[in-house]
N, C-alpha and C positions, 0 to 999 in steps of 0.2 A: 474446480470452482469453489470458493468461498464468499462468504457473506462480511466479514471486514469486523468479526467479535471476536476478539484476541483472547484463548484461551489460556495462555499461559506464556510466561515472559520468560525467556532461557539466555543463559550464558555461554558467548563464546567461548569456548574453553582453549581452541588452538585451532589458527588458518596457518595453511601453508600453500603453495605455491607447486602446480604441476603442470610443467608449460605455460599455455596460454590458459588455463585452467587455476580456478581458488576451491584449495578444499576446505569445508570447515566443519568443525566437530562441535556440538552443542551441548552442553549441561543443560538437560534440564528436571524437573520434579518426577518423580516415580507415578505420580498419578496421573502423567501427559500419555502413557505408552498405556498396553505394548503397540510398537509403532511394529510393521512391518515392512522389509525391502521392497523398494518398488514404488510406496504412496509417495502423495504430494503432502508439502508441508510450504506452506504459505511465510516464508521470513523476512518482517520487516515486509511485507506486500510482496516479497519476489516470491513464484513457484519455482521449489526445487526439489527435487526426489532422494530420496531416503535412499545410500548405498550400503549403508549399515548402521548399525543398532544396539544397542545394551537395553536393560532395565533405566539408565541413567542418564545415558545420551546418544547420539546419531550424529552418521555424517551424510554431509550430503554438498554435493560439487555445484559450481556457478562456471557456466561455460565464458567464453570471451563477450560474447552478445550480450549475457546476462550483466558480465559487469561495468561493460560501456555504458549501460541502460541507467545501472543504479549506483547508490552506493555503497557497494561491496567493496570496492579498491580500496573506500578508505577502512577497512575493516582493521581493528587489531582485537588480540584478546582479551577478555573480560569485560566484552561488549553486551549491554544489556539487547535480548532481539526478542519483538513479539513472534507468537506463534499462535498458528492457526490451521491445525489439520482439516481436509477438504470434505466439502458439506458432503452430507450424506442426503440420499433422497426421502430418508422420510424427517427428517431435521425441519426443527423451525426456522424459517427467515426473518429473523431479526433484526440483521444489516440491508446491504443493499448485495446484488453480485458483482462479487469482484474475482478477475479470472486469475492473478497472480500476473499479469504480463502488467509490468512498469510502463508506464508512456514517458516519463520523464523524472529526473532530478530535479527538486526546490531547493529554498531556501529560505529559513527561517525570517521574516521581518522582523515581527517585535512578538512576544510572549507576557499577556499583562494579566493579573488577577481583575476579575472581574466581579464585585460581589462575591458567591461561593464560589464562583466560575472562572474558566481562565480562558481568556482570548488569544488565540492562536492564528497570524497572518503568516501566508506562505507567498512567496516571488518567485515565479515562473516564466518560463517562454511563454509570450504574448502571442504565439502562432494557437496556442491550444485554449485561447479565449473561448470560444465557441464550445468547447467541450465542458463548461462550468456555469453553472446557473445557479442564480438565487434559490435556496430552499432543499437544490438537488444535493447530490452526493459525490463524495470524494474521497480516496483513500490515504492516507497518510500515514506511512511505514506502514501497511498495511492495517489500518484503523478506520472502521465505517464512520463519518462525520458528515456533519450535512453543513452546508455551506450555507455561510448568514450573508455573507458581504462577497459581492466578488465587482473587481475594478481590473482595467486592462494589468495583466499580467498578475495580478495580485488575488487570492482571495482567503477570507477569513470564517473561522469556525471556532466554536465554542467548544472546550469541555467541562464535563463535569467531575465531580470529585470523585467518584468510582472511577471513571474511564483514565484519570490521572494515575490511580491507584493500579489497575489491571495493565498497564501498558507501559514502554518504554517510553512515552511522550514527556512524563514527568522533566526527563532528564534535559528535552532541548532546550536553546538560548541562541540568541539573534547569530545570524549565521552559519549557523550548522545545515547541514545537507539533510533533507529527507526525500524519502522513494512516493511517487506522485502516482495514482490511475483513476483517470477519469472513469467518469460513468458509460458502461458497456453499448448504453442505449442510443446517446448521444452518439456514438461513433458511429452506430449503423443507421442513422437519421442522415448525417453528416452523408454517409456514403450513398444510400439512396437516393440523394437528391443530388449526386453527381460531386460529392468530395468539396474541392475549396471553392465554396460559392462568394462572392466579392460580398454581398448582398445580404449574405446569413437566410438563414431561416426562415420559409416565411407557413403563411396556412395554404398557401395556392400552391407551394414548391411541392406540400407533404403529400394536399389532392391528390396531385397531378400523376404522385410517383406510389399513388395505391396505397397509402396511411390513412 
């Protein structure tokens, strides 16, 4: 489990290719470790496990599921990647939870400065409408953001000049891919009330189903 505050931004230093399997080795700052074999590290939003380790960097594999999810396929080296080791229980919650499992690939709309601020529109599958709400939360390359505007398929979010700053987002522009996960809550609302309801959401579905 993570909360979507990116700790520190690392560099792909070398993927390669093992079967159906992408290993990748990360540069990152001496002050991110010592990481230990075995944890979760949150990149770019995907959870993946640390198989080994230095002072300097770690590697750690994306299985076949993982990369059909996201985008890892397009990965090459000297790729800037957030990073985000998994909360600890007595950690502040500062973001929102985000578990590391992707729900889907975006796609950049437009990227505009906005006063100090920069507008960020994402293009989605229109099936995961319901999973996005005004005000709530969303993760983007594994970045907690809360969502101002959201329109079928589409929704929009604000950053600020720190979160530019701490994060790989800086570097997107219209059309680039990023790794998408809704908010945890919605999906188990969604499933409570019996999955794909034509109708959406209502107060009398939530009643009914013990919320």
């Amino acid at each position: 489990m993570f909360t979507g505050f990116i700790e520190t931004v690392g560099t792909l230093a070398e993927v390669t290719n093992r079967g159906d399997y992408r290993v990748l080795r990360i540069s990152v700052p001496e002050s991110f470790g010592p990481l230990a074999l075995g944890e979760s590290i949150s990149c770019d939003g995907a959870c993946l496990t640390v198989t080994a380790c230095s002072l300097g960097d770690f590697v750690v594999e994306a299985s076949q599921e993982t990369i059909s999810r996201t985008i890892m396929a397009d990965y090459i080296a000297g790729r800037a990647i957030n990073l985000e080791r998994a909360l600890r229980a007595d950690s502040r919650m500062g973001g929102h939870f985000v578990t590391g499992h992707v729900d889907t690939v975006g796609t950049i709309e437009y990227f505009r400065q906005v006063g100090e601020s920069w507008e960020l529109a994402v293009r989605f599958d229109a099936r995961f409408d319901r999973l996005v709400v005004e005000k709530g939360s969303v993760a983007i390359d594994g970045v907690s953001l809360t969502v101002n505007l959201c329109e079928s398929g589409v929704c929009v979010v604000n950053l600020i000049p720190f979160t530019l700053g701490a994060t790989n987002l800086s570097k997107v522009k219209p059309g680039v891919s990023v790794n998408l996960e809704f908010d945890l809550l919605g999906k188990y609302v969604l499933k409570a009330v019996g999955g794909d309801v034509p109708a959406g959401v209502t107060m009398e579905k939530l009643q009914s189903s013990g919320w």
